[in-house]
MIMI-118248 format. One record per residue (C-alpha): residue number from 1; residue in three letters; x, y, z. Coordinates in Angstrom, 3 decimals. Layout:
N
<site NUM; "ALA"; <X; Y; Z>> ...
***
This chain:
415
<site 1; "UNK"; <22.862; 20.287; -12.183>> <site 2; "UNK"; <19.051; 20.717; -11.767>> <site 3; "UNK"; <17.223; 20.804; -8.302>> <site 4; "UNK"; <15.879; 17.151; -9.319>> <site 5; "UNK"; <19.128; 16.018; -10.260>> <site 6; "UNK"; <20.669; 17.257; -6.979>> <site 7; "UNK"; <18.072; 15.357; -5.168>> <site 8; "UNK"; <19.279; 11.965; -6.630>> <site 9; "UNK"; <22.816; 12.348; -6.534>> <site 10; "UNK"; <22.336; 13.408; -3.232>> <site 11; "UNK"; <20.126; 10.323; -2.239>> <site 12; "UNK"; <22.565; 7.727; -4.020>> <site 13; "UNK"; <25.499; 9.377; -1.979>> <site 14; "UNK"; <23.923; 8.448; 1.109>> <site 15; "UNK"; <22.740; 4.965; -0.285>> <site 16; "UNK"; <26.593; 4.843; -0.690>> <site 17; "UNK"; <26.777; 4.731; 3.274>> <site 18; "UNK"; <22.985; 3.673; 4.284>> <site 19; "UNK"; <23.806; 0.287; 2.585>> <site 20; "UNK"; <26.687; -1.051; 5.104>> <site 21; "UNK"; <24.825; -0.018; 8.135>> <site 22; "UNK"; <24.586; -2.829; 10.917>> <site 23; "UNK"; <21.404; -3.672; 12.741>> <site 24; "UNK"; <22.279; -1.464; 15.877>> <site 25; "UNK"; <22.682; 1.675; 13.579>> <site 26; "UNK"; <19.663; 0.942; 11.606>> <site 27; "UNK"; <17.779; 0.235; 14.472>> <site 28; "UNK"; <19.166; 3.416; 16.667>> <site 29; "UNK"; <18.456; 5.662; 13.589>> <site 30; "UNK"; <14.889; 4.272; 13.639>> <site 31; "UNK"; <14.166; 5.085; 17.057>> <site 32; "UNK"; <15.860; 8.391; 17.401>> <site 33; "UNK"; <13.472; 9.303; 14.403>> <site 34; "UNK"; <10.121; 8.054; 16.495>> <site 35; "UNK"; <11.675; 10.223; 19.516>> <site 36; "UNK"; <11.476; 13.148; 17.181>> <site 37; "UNK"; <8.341; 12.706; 16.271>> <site 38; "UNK"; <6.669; 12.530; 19.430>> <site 39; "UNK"; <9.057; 15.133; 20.652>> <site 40; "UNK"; <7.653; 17.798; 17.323>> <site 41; "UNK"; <4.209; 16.099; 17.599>> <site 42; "UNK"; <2.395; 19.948; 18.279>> <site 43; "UNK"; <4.617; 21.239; 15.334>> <site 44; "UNK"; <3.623; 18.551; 12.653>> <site 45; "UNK"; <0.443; 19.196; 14.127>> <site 46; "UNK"; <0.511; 22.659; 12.923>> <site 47; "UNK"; <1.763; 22.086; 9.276>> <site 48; "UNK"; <-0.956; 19.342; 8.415>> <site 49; "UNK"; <-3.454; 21.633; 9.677>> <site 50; "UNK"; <-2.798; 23.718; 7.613>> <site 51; "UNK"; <-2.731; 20.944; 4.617>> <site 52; "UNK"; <-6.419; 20.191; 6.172>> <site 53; "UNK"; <-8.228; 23.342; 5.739>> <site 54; "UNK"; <-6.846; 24.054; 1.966>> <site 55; "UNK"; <-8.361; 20.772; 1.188>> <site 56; "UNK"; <-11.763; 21.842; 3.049>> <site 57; "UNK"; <-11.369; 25.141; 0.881>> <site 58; "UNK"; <-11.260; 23.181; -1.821>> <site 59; "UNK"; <-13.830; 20.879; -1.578>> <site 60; "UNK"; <-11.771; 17.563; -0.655>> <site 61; "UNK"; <-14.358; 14.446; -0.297>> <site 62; "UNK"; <-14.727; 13.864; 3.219>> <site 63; "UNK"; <-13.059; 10.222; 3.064>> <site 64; "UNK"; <-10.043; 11.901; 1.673>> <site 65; "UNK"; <-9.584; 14.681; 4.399>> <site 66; "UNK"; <-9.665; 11.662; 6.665>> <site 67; "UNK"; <-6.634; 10.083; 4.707>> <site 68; "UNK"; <-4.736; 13.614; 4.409>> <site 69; "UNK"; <-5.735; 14.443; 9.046>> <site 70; "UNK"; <-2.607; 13.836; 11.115>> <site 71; "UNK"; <-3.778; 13.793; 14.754>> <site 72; "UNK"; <-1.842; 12.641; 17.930>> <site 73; "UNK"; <-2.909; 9.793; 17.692>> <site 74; "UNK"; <-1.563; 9.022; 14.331>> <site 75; "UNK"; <1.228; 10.577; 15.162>> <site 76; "UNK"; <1.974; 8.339; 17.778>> <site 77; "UNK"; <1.046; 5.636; 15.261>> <site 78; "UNK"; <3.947; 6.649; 13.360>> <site 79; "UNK"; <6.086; 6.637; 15.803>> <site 80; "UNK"; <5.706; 3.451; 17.227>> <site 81; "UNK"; <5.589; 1.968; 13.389>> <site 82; "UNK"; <9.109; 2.880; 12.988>> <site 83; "UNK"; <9.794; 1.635; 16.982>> <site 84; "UNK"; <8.132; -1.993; 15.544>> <site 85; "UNK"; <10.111; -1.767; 12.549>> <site 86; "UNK"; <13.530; -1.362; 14.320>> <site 87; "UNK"; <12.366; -4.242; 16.366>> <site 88; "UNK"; <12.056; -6.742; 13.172>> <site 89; "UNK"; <14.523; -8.938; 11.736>> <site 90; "UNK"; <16.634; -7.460; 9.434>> <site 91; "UNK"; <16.354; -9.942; 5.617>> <site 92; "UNK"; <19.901; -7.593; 4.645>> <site 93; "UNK"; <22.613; -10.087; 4.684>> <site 94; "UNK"; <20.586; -13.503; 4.988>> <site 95; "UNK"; <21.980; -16.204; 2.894>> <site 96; "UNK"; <19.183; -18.181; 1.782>> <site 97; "UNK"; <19.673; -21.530; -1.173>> <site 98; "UNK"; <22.875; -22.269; -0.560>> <site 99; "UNK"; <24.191; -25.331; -2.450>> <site 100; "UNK"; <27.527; -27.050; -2.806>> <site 101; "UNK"; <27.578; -28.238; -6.615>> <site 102; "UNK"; <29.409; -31.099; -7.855>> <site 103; "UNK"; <32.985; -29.401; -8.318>> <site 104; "UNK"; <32.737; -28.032; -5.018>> <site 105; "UNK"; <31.796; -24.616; -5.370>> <site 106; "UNK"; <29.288; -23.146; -3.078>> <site 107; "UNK"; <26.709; -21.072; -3.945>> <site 108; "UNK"; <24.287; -18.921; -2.405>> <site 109; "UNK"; <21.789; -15.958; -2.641>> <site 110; "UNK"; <22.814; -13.266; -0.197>> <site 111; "UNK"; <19.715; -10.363; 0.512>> <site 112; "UNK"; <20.700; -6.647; -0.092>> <site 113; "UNK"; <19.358; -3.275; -0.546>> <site 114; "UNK"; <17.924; -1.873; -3.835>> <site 115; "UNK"; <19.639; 1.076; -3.670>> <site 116; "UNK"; <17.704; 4.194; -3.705>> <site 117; "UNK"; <14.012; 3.608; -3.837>> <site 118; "UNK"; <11.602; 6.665; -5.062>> <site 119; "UNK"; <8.337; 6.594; -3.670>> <site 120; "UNK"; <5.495; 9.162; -5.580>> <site 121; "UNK"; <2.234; 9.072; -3.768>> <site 122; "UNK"; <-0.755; 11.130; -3.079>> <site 123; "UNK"; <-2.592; 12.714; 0.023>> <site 124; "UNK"; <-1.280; 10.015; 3.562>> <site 125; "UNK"; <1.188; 11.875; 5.136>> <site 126; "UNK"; <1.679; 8.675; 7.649>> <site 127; "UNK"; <3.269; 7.257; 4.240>> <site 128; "UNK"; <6.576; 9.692; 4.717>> <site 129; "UNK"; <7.215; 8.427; 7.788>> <site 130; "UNK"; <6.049; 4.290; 6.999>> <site 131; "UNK"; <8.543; 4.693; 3.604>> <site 132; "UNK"; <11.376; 5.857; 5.265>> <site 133; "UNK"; <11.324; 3.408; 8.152>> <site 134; "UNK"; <11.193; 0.225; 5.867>> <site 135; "UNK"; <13.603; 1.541; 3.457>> <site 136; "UNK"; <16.248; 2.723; 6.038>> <site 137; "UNK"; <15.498; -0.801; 7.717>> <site 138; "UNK"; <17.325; -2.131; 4.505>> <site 139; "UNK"; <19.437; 0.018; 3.973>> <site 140; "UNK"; <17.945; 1.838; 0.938>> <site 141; "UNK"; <18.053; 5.646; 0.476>> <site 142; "UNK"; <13.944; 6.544; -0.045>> <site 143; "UNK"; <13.379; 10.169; -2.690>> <site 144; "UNK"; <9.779; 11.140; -1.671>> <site 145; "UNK"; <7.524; 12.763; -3.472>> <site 146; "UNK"; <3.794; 13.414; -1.859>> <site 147; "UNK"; <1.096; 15.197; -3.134>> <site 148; "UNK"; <0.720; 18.981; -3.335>> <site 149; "UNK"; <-2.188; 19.141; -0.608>> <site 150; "UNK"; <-0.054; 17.395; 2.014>> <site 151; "UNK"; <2.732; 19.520; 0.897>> <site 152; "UNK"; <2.968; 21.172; 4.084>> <site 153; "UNK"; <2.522; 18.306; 6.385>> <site 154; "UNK"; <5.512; 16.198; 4.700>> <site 155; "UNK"; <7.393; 19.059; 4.617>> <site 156; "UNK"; <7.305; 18.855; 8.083>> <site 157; "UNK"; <7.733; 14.982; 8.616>> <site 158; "UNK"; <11.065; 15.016; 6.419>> <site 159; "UNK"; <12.582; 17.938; 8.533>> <site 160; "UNK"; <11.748; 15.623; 11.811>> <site 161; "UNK"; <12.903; 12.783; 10.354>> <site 162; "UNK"; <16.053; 14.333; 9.557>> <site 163; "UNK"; <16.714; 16.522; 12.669>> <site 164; "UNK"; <16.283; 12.587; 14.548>> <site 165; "UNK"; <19.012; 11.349; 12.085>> <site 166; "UNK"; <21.080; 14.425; 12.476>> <site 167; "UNK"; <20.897; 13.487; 16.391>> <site 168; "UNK"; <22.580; 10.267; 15.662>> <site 169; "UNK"; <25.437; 11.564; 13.607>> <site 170; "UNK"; <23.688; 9.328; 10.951>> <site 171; "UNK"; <23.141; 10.660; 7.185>> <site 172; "UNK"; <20.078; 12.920; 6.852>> <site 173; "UNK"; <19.951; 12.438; 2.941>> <site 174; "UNK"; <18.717; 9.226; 3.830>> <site 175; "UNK"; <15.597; 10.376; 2.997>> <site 176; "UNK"; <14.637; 13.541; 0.788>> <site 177; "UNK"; <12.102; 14.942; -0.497>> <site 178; "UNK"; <11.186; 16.307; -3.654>> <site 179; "UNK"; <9.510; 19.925; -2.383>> <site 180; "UNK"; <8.782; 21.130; -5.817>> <site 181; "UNK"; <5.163; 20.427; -6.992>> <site 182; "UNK"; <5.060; 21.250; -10.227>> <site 183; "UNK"; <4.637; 17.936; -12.629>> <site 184; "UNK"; <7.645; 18.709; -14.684>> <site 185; "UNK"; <9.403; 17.792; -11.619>> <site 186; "UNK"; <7.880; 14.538; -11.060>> <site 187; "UNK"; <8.454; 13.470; -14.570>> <site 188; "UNK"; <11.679; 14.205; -14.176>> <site 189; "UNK"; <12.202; 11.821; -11.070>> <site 190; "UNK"; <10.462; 9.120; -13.195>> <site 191; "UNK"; <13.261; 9.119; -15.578>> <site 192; "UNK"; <16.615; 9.475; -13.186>> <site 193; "UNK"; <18.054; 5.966; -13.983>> <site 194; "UNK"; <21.160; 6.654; -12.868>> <site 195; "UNK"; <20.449; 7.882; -9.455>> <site 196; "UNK"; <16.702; 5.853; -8.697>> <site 197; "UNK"; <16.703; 1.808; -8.961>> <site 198; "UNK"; <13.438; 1.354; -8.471>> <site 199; "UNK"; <9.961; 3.529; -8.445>> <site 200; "UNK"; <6.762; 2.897; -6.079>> <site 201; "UNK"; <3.373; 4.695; -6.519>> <site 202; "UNK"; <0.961; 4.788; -4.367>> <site 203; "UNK"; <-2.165; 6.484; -5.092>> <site 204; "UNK"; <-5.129; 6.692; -7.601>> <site 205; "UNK"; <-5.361; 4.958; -10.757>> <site 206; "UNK"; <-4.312; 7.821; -12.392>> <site 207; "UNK"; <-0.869; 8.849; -10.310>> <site 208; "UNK"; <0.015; 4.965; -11.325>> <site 209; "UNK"; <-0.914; 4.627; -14.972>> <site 210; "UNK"; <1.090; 7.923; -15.298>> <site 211; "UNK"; <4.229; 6.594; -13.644>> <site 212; "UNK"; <4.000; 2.983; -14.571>> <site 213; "UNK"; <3.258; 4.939; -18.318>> <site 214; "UNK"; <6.038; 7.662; -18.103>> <site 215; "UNK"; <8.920; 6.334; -16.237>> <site 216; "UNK"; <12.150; 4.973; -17.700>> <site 217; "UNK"; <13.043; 3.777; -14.074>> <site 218; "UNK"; <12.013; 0.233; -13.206>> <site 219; "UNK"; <8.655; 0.694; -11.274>> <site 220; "UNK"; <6.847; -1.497; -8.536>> <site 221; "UNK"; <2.680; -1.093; -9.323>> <site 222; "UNK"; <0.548; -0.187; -5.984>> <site 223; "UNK"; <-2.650; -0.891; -7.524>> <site 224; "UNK"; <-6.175; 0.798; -7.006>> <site 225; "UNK"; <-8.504; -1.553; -4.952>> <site 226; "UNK"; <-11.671; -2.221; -6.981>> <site 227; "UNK"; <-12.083; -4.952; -3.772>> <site 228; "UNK"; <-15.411; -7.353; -3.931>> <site 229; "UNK"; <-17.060; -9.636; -1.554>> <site 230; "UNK"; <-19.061; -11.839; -2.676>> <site 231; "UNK"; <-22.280; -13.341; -0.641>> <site 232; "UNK"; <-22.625; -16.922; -1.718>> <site 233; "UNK"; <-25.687; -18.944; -1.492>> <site 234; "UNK"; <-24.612; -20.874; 1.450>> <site 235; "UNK"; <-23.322; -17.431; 3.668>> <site 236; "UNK"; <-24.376; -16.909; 7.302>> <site 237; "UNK"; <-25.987; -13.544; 6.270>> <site 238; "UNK"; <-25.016; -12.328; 10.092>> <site 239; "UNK"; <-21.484; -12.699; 9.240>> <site 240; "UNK"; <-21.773; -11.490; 5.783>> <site 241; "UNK"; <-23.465; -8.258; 6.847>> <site 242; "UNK"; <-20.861; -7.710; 9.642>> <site 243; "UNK"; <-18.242; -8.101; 7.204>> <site 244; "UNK"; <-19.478; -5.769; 4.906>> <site 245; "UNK"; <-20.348; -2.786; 7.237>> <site 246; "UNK"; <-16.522; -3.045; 8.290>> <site 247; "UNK"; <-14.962; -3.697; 5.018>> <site 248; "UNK"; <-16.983; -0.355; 3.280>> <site 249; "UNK"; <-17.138; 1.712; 6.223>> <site 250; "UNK"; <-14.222; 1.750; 8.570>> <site 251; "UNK"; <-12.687; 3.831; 6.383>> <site 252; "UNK"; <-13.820; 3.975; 3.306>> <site 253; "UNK"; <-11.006; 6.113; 1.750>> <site 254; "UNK"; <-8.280; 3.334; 1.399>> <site 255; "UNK"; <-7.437; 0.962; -0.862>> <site 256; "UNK"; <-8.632; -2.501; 0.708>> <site 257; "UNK"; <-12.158; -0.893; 1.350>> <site 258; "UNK"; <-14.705; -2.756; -0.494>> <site 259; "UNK"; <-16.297; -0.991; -3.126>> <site 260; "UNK"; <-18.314; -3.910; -4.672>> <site 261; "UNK"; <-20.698; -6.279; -3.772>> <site 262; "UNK"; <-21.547; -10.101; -5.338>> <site 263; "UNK"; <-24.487; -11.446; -4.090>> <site 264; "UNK"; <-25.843; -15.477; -5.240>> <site 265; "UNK"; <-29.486; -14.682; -6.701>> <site 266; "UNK"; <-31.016; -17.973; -4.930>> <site 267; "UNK"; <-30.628; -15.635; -1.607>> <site 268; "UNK"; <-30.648; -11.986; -2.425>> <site 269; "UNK"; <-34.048; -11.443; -1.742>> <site 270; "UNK"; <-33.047; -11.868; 2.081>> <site 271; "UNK"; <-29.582; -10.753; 1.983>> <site 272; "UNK"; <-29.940; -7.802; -0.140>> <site 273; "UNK"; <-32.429; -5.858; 2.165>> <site 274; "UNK"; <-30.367; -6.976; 5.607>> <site 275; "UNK"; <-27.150; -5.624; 3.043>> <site 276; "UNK"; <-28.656; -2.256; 2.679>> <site 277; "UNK"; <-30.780; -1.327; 5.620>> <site 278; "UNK"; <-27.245; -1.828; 7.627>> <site 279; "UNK"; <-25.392; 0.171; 4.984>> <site 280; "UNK"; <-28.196; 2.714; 4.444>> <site 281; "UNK"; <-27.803; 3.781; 8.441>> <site 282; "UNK"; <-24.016; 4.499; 7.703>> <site 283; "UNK"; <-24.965; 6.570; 4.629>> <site 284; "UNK"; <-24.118; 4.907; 2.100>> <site 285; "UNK"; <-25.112; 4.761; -1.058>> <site 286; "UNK"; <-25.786; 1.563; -2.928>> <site 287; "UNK"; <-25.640; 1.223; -6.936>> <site 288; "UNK"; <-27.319; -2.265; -7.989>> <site 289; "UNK"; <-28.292; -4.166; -11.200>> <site 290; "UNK"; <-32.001; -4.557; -11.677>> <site 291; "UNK"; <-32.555; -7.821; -9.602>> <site 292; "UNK"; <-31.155; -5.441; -7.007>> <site 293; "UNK"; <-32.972; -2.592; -7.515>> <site 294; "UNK"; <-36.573; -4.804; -7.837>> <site 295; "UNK"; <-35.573; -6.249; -4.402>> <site 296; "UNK"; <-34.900; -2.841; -2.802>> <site 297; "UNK"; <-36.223; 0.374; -3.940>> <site 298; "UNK"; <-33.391; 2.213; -1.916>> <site 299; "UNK"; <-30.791; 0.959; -4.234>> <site 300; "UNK"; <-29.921; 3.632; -7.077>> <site 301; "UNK"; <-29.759; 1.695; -10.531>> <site 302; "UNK"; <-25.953; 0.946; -11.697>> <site 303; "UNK"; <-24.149; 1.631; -15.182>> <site 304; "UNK"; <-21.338; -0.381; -16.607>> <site 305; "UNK"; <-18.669; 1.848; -15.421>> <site 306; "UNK"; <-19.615; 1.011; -11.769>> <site 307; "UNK"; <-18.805; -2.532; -11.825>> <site 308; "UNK"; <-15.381; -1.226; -12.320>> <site 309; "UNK"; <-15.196; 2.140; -9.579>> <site 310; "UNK"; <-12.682; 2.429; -7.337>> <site 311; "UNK"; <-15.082; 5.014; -5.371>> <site 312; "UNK"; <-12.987; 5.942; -2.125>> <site 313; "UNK"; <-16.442; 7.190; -0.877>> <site 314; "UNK"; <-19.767; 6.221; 1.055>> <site 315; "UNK"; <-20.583; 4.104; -2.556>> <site 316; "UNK"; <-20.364; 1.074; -3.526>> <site 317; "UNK"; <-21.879; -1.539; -6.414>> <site 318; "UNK"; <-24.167; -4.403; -6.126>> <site 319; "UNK"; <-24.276; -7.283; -8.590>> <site 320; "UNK"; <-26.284; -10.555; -8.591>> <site 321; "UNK"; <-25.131; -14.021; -9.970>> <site 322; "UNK"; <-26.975; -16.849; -10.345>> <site 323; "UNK"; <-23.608; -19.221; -10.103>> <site 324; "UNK"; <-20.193; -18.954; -8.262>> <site 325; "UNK"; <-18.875; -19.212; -11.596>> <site 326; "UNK"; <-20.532; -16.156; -12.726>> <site 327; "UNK"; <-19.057; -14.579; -9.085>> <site 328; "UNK"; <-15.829; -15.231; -9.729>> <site 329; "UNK"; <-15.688; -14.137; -13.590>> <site 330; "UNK"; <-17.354; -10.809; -12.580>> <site 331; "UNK"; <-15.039; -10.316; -10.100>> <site 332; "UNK"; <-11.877; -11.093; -12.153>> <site 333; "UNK"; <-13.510; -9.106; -15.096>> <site 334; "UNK"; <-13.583; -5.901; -12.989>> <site 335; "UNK"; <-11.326; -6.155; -10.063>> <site 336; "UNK"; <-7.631; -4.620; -9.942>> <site 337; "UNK"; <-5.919; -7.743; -8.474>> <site 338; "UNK"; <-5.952; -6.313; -4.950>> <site 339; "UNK"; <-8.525; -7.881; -2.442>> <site 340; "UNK"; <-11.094; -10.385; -2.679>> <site 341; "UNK"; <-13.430; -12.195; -0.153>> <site 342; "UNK"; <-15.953; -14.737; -0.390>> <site 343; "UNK"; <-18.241; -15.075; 2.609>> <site 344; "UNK"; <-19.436; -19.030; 2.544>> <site 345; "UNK"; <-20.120; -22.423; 4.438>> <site 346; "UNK"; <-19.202; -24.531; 1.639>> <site 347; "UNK"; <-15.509; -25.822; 1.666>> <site 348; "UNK"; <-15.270; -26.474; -1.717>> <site 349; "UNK"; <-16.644; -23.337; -2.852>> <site 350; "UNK"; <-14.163; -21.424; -0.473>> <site 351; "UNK"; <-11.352; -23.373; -2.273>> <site 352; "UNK"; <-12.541; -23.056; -5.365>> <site 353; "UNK"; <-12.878; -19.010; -5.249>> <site 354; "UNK"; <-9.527; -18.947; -3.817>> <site 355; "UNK"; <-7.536; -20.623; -6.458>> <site 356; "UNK"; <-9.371; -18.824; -9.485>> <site 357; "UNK"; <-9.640; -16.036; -8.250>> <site 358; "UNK"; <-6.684; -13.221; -9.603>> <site 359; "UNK"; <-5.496; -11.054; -6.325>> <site 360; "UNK"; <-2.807; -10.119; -4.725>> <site 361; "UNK"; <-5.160; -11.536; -1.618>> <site 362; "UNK"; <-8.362; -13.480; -1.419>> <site 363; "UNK"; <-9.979; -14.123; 1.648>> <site 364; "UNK"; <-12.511; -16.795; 2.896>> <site 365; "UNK"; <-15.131; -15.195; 5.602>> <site 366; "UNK"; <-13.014; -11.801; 6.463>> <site 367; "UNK"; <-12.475; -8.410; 5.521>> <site 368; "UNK"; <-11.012; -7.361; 2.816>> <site 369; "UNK"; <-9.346; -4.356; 5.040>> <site 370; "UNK"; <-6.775; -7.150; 6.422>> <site 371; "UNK"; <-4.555; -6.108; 3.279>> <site 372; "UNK"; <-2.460; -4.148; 5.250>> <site 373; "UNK"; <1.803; -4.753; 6.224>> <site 374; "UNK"; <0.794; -4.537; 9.977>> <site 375; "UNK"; <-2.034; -7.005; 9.942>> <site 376; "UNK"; <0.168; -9.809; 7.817>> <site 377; "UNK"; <3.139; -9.171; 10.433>> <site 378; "UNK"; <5.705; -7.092; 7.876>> <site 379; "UNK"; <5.196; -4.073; 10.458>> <site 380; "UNK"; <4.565; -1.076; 8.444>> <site 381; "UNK"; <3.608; -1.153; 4.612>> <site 382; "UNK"; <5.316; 0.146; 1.615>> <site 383; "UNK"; <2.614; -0.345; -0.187>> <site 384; "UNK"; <-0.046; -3.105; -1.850>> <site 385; "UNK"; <1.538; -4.379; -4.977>> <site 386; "UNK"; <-0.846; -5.493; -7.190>> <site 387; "UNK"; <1.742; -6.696; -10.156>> <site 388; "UNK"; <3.017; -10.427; -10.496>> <site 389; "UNK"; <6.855; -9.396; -10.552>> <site 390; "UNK"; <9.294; -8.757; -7.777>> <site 391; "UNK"; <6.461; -7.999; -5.224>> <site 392; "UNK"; <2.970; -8.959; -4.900>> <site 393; "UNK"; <0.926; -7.562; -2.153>> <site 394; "UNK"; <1.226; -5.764; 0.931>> <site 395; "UNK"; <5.749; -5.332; 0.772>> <site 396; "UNK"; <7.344; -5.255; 3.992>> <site 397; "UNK"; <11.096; -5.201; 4.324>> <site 398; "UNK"; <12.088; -8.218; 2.554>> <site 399; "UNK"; <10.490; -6.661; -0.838>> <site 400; "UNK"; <12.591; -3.412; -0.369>> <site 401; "UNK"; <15.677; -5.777; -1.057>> <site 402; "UNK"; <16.966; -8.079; -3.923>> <site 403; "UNK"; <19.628; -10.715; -4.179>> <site 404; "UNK"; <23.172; -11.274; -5.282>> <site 405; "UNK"; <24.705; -14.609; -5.734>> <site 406; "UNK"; <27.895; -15.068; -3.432>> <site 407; "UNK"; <29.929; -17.882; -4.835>> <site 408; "UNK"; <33.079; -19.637; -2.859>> <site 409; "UNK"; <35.365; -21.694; -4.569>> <site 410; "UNK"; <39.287; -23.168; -4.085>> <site 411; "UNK"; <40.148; -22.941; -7.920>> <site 412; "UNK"; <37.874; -24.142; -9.800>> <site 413; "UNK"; <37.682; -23.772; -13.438>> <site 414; "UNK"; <35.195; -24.850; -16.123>> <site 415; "UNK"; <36.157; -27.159; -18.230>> 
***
């Protein structure tokens, strides 16, 4: 048996065990782990420093070294995530539809783990420590497999997670990791069907078309976030601004960062300039249509292929519409089916945008970076799922589980 194939047998052992936990020993495990980490916090410290300057070596965007630093304070983010997780309700073991039919059978959905859950993503080390939490919460196994420049740093985050399980006599297999970088290995993982049940990416377009394109197991889609707000003619331009400076510059490297811009024609010629003098004094670059460009002269022209950029960078697209209509099939021409916002006064426009427009979330006068497990009140995220099946947006616990119909009877049979 192959070093990938040891990894999954390995992993569905433990699921073998994981899955019949109780809340105490969940919940123990969980905080033993965020112990450890604050406990090792100068050793991970070390490792993802080391992650850090390959990446400067090699040239790494800014916005993505910020995704890739571990500091103490994220650290200690971590470690209260999992201290918030053990502190949710556990959805293993709820009975939810239950119905007594006609012959007197009872029936009823009962929630339980997947099973073992890979999770392939690229460059947030935080997400070793946020996937193991929610699927030891519910009593899934997790496989991990990062990316090779954080290599070092999950490396790290496994072994503490592990020594903190190891501490509670409870099964360190729980969670693994898949140390070998090479891309045979990965493709591998994608087609384990007997040992994975389900496969999350979370990453760049390209790390999910591959997986979503190359795996046999049954995958979950993490989509890019293409995320627009769009300015309509009505806006408080105050608002509007202050909305975009946060939702593009926070931090402009994740995936519920806006990277476009829709603004109504009848006001751009005030709200464009306000839009880019505030944007211009955080750097960034803006990359309009020609209304835009004729309003502005700061504003570098835009091709077709930026309406549909995912830029994870101090860039983003501006577009001008002459109707909401237009707005909203722009938006759902280019967007991924992540985040959406429409800044506005007018009721019926805000209800109209939100029922035609295709997301996983739309928003009415707010940021677009409120896509997030923690700021919907999951705790910490799996990810943003951006498909229609299973999951759709951010997926807390009760999306790490499924259901299995428990059925009572006193001898029935059909007739």
């Amino acid at each position: 048996m192959g070093y990938v194939q040891e990894i999954g047998r390995k992993a569905k052992e433990a699921s073998k065990k994981v899955q019949f936990f109780g809340q105490s020993e969940k919940n123990e495990g969980l905080e033993a782990v965020a112990r450890e980490l604050r406990q090792q916090m100068g050793y991970l410290l070390v490792e993802n420093d080391k992650d850090v300057k390959n990446a400067r070596a090699a040239g790494m965007k800014p916005a993505l070294i910020d995704r890739l630093l571990l500091t103490s304070q994220r650290i200690q983010a971590m470690s209260e995530g999992l201290e918030q997780i053990a502190m949710l309700e556990d959805p293993v073991g709820q009975m939810e539809r239950v119905k007594i039919r006609p012959n007197g059978l009872q029936i009823g959905q009962r929630r339980v783990p997947l099973g073992v859950v890979g999770i392939i993503y690229e460059s947030r080390p935080n997400v070793t420590a946020d996937a193991f939490g929610l699927c030891f919460k519910t009593g899934n196994s997790v496989i991990l497999r990062g990316g090779s420049d954080a290599i070092h740093s999950n490396k790290a985050i496994v072994k503490v997670i592990r020594d903190g399980l190891a501490k509670e006599k409870l099964p360190a297999d729980a969670v693994l990791l898949l140390e070998d970088t090479d891309r045979a290995a990965v493709t591998e993982m994608m087609r384990m069907k007997e040992y994975i049940d389900v496969l999350i990416p979370r990453g760049g377009a390209g790390l999910i078309a591959s997986v979503v394109e190359n795996s046999t197991v049954p995958v979950i889609e993490t989509g890019t976030g293409n995320c627009h707000i769009f300015v309509d003619e009505s806006a408080d331009l105050k608002m509007a601004v202050d909305i975009i400076e946060n939702a593009k510059t926070q931090r402009p490297g994740v995936c519920n960062a806006c990277e476009s811009i829709v603004v109504h024609s009848s006001i751009a010629d005030k709200a464009v300039p306000l839009i880019y003098e505030r944007l211009h004094q955080k750097q960034v670059e803006i990359r309009g249509d020609e209304r835009a460009v004729a309003i502005e002269a700061g504003i570098v022209p835009a091709d077709e292929e930026d309406w549909g950029t995912e830029y994870l960078d101090a860039i983003l697209s501006l577009k001008t519409v002459d109707t909401i209509e237009e707005a909203i099939e722009h938006i759902n021409r280019y967007n991924t089916g992540h985040s959406e916002a429409i800044i506005t006064k007018d009721y019926d426009n805000a209800l109209k945008f939100q029922n035609e427009i295709d997301a996983a979330a739309v928003y009415v006068n707010a940021s677009t970076r409120f896509t997030d497990g923690h700021e919907f009140g999951f705790g910490a995220e799996i990810g943003i799922s951006t498909q229609k099946l299973h999951a759709r947006g951010p997926m807390g616990l009760e999306a790490l589980t499924t259901v299995k119909y428990i059925i009572s009877g006193n001898g029935q049979t059909r007739p």
